[in-house]
NULOMAR-158905 format. One record per residue (C-alpha): residue number from 1; x, y, z. Coordinates in steps of 0.2 Angstrom, whole numbers, plus 5000, padded with zeros to 4 digits. Layout:
BEGIN
<num->NUM, px->X, py->Y, pz->Z>
...
***
This chain:
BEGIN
<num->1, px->4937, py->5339, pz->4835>
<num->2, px->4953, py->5340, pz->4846>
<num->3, px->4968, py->5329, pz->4844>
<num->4, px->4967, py->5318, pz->4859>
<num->5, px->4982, py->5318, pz->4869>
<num->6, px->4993, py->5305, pz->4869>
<num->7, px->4990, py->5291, pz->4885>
<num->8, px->5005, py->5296, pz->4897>
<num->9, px->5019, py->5285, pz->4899>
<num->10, px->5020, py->5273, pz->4914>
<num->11, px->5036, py->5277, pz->4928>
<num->12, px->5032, py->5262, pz->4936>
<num->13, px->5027, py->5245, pz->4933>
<num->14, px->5038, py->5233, pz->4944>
<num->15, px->5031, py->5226, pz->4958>
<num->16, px->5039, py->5212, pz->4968>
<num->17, px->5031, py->5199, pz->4977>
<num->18, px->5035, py->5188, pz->4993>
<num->19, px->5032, py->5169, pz->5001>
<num->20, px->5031, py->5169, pz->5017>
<num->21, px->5035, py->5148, pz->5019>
<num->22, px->5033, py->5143, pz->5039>
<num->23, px->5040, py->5127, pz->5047>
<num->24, px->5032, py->5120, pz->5060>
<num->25, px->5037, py->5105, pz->5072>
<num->26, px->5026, py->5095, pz->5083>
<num->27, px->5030, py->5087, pz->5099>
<num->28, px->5030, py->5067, pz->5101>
<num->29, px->5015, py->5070, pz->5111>
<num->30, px->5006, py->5074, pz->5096>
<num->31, px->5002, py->5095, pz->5105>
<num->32, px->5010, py->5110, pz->5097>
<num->33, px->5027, py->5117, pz->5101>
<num->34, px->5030, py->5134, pz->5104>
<num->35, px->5036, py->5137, pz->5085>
<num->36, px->5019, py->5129, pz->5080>
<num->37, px->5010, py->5143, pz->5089>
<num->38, px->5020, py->5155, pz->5086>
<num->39, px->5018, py->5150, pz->5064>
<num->40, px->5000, py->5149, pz->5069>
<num->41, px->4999, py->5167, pz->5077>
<num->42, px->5008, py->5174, pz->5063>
<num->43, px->4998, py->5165, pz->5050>
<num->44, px->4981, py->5171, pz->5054>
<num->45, px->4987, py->5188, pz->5058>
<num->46, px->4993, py->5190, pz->5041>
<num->47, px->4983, py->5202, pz->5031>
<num->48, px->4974, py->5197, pz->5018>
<num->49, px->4982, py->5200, pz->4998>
<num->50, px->4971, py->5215, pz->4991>
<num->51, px->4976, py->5207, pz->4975>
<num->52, px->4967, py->5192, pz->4977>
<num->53, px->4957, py->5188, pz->4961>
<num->54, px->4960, py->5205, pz->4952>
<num->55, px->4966, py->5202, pz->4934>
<num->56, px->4982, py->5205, pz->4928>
<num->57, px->4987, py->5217, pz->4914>
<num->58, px->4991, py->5201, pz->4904>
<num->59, px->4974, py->5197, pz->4906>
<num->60, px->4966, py->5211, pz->4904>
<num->61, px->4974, py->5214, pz->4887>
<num->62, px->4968, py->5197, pz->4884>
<num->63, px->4948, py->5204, pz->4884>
<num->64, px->4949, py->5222, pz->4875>
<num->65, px->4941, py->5223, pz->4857>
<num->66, px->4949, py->5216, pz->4843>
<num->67, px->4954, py->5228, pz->4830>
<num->68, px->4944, py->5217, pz->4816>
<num->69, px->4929, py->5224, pz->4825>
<num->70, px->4933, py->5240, pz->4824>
<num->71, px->4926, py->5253, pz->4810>
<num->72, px->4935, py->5247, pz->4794>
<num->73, px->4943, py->5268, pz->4792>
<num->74, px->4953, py->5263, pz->4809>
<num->75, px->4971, py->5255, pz->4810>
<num->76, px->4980, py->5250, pz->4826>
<num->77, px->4991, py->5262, pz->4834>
<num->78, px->5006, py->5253, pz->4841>
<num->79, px->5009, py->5265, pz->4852>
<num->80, px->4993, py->5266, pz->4861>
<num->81, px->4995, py->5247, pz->4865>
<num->82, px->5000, py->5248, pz->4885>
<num->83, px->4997, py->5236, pz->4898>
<num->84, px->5004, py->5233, pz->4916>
<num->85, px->5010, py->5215, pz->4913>
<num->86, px->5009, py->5200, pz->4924>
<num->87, px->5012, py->5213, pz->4941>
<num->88, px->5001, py->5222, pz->4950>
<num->89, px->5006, py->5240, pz->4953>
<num->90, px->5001, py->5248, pz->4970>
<num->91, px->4987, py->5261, pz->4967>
<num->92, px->4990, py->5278, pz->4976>
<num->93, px->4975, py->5290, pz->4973>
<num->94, px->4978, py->5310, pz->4971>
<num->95, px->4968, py->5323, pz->4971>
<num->96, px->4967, py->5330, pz->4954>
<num->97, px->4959, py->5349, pz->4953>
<num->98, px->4948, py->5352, pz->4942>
<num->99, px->4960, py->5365, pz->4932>
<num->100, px->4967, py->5347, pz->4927>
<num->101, px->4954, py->5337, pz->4925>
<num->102, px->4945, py->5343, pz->4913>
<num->103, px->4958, py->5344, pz->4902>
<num->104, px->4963, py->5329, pz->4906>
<num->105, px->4946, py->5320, pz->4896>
<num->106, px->4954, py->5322, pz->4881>
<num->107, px->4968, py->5311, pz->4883>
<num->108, px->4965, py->5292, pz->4879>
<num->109, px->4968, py->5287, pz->4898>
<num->110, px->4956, py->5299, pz->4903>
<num->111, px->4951, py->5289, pz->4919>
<num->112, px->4966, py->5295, pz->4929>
<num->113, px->4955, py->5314, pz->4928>
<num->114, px->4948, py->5302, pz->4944>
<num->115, px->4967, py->5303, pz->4954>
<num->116, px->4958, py->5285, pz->4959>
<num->117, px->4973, py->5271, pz->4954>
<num->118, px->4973, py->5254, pz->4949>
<num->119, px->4980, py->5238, pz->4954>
<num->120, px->4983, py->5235, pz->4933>
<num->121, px->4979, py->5239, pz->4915>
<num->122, px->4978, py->5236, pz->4899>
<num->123, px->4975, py->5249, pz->4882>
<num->124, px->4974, py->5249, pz->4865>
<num->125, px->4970, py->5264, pz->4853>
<num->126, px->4965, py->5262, pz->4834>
<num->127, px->4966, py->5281, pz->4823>
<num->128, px->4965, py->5285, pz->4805>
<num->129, px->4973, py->5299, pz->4795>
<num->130, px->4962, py->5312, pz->4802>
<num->131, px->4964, py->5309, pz->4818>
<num->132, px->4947, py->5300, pz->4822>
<num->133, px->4950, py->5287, pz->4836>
<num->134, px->4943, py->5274, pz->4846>
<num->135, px->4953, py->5272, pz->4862>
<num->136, px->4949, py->5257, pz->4875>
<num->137, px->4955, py->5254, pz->4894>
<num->138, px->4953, py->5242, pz->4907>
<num->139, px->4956, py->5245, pz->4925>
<num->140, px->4957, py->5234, pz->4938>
<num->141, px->4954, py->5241, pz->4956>
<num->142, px->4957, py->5231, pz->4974>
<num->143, px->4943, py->5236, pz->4987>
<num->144, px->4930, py->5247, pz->4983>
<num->145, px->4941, py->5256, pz->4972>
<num->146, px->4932, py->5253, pz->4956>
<num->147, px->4916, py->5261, pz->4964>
<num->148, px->4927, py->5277, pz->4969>
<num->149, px->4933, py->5278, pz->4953>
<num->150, px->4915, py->5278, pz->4949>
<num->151, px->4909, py->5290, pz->4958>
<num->152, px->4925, py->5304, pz->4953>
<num->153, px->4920, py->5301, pz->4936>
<num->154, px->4903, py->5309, pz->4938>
<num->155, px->4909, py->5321, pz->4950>
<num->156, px->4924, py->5325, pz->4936>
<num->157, px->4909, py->5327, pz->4923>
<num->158, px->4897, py->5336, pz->4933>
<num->159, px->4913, py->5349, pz->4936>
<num->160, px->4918, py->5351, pz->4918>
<num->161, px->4900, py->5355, pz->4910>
<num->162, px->4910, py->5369, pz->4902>
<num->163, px->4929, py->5370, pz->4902>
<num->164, px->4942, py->5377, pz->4891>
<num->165, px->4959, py->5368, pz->4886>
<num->166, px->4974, py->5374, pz->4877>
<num->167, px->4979, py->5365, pz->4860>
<num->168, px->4993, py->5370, pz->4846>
<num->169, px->4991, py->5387, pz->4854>
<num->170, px->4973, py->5390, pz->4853>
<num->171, px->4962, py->5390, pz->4869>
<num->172, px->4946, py->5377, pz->4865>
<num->173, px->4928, py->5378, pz->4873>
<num->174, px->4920, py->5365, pz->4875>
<num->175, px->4904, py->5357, pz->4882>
<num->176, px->4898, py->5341, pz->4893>
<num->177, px->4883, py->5333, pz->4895>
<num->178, px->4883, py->5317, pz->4903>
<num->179, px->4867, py->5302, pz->4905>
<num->180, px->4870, py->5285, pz->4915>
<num->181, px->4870, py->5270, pz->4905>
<num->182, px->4855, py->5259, pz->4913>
<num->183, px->4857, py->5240, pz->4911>
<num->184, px->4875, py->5239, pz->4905>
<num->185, px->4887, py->5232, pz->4918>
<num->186, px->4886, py->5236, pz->4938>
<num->187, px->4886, py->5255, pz->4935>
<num->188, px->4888, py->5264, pz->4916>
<num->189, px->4889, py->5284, pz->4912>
<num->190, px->4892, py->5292, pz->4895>
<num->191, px->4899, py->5308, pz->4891>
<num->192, px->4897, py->5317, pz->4877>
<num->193, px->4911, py->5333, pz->4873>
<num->194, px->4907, py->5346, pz->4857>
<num->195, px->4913, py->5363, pz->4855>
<num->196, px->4909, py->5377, pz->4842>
<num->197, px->4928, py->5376, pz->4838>
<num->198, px->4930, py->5361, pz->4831>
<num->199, px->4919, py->5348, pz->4822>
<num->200, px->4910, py->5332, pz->4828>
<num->201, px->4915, py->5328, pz->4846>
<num->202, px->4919, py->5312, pz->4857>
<num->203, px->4912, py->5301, pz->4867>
<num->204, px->4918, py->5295, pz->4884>
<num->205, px->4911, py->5276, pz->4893>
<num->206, px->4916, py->5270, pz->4909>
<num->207, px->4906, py->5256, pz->4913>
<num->208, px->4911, py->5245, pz->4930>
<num->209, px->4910, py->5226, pz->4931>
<num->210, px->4913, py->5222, pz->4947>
<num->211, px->4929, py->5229, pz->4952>
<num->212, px->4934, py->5232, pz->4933>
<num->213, px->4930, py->5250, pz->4926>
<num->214, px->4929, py->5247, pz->4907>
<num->215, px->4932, py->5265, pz->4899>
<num->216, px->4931, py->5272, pz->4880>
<num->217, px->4934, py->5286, pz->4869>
<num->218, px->4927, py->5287, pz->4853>
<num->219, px->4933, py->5303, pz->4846>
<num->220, px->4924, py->5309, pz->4828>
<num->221, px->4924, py->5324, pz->4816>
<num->222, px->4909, py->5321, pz->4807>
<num->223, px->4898, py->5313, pz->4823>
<num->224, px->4901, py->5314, pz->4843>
<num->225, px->4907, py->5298, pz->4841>
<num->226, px->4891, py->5288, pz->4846>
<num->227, px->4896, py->5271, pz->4838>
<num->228, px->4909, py->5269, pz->4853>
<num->229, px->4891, py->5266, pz->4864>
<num->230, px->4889, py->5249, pz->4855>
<num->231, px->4907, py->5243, pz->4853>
<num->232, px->4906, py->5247, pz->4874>
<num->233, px->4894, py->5235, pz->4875>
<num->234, px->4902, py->5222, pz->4866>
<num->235, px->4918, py->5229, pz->4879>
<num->236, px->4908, py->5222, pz->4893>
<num->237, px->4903, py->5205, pz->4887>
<num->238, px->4920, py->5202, pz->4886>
<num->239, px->4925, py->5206, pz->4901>
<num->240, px->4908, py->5198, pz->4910>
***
């Protein structure tokens, strides 16, 4: 089993927000002044806020798993605990080749393989001494962003069947097979990473609710990490 790479540290997370406050007068005749139409025009050509309903990072937070139902072997790891607070970040999505991608399944954030970004987050990682782990995010996305990320994390699966990453100066092969989850959330897919140089293997979940993407590592030396199926679930209903 690898050592899965650290989640990377956010460069931004400040996001400011506006009010737009119009006054308007009306005329003793009781008909609308030139201000009122002009407030008016502007109003209704405002675009609507692509944040509108999305949960914060604070929120988020709110919903992942406790540690206490965690496997008892695991502890909190302070420094996987990350979220995007009570902003919203604005997503930019990038293409990311699949030299990167692939690689990029072993880290605990492993849904930015997709280059899809989010509106906010929230993460929280639990390890032991041997460097098992069970690693859990939560994405929100405006628009149909969460169905994109979707759809780039099959595409990122079905391109790393087999791929090679670099670790501690060793060059690792390792292998993919991925299955969808039928009736867990809006959309579910597992993937399921072992190699003939290290033992066990992990297991990858991304499951979307609506325009959430719930995603989970379980990372195992003596399984594939398969428990991380059923603590997903439990994931869900939280976030339902």
């Amino acid at each position: 089993m690898t050592n899965p790479l650290r989640r990377r540290a956010l460069t931004a997370l400040l996001c400011a927000s506006t009010a737009l406050g119009l006054a308007a007068c009306s005329s003793a005749a009781g008909t609308k002044s030139s201000a009122d139409k002009a407030a008016t025009s502007s109003a209704s050509a405002a675009p609507a806020d692509p944040t509108a309903g999305l949960p914060t990072g604070t929120k988020l937070k709110s919903l992942l798993l406790p540690h206490s139902v965690l496997p008892k072997t695991l502890k909190a790891d302070p420094s996987g605990d990350q979220d995007s607070g009570g902003t919203y970040t604005q997503p930019s999505d990038e293409k990311v080749p699949a030299a990167k991608a692939c690689p990029g399944l072993n880290a605990t954030d492993w849904i930015g393989a997709t280059g899809v970004g989010s509106d906010s987050f929230a993460a929280s990682d639990a390890t032991d001494r041997y460097n098992n782990m069970f690693a859990q995010q939560l994405d929100a996305f405006e628009g149909d962003g969460a169905q994109r990320a979707m759809a780039a994390l099959r595409k990122v699966f079905a391109e790393c069947k087999s791929f090679t990453i670099k670790q501690d100066g060793q060059s690792l092969h390792s292998k993919l097979t991925q299955k969808t989850l039928p009736g867990l959330g809006d959309d579910a897919v597992e993937a399921v990473i072992t190699s003939p140089d290290f033992d066990g293997g992990d297991t990858l979940v991304a499951v979307r609710v609506g325009k959430v993407v719930v995603t989970t590592l379980a990372s195992d030396q003596k399984t594939t990490g398969g428990y991380g199926v059923a603590l997903t679930r439990k994931l869900v209903a939280r976030v339902r």
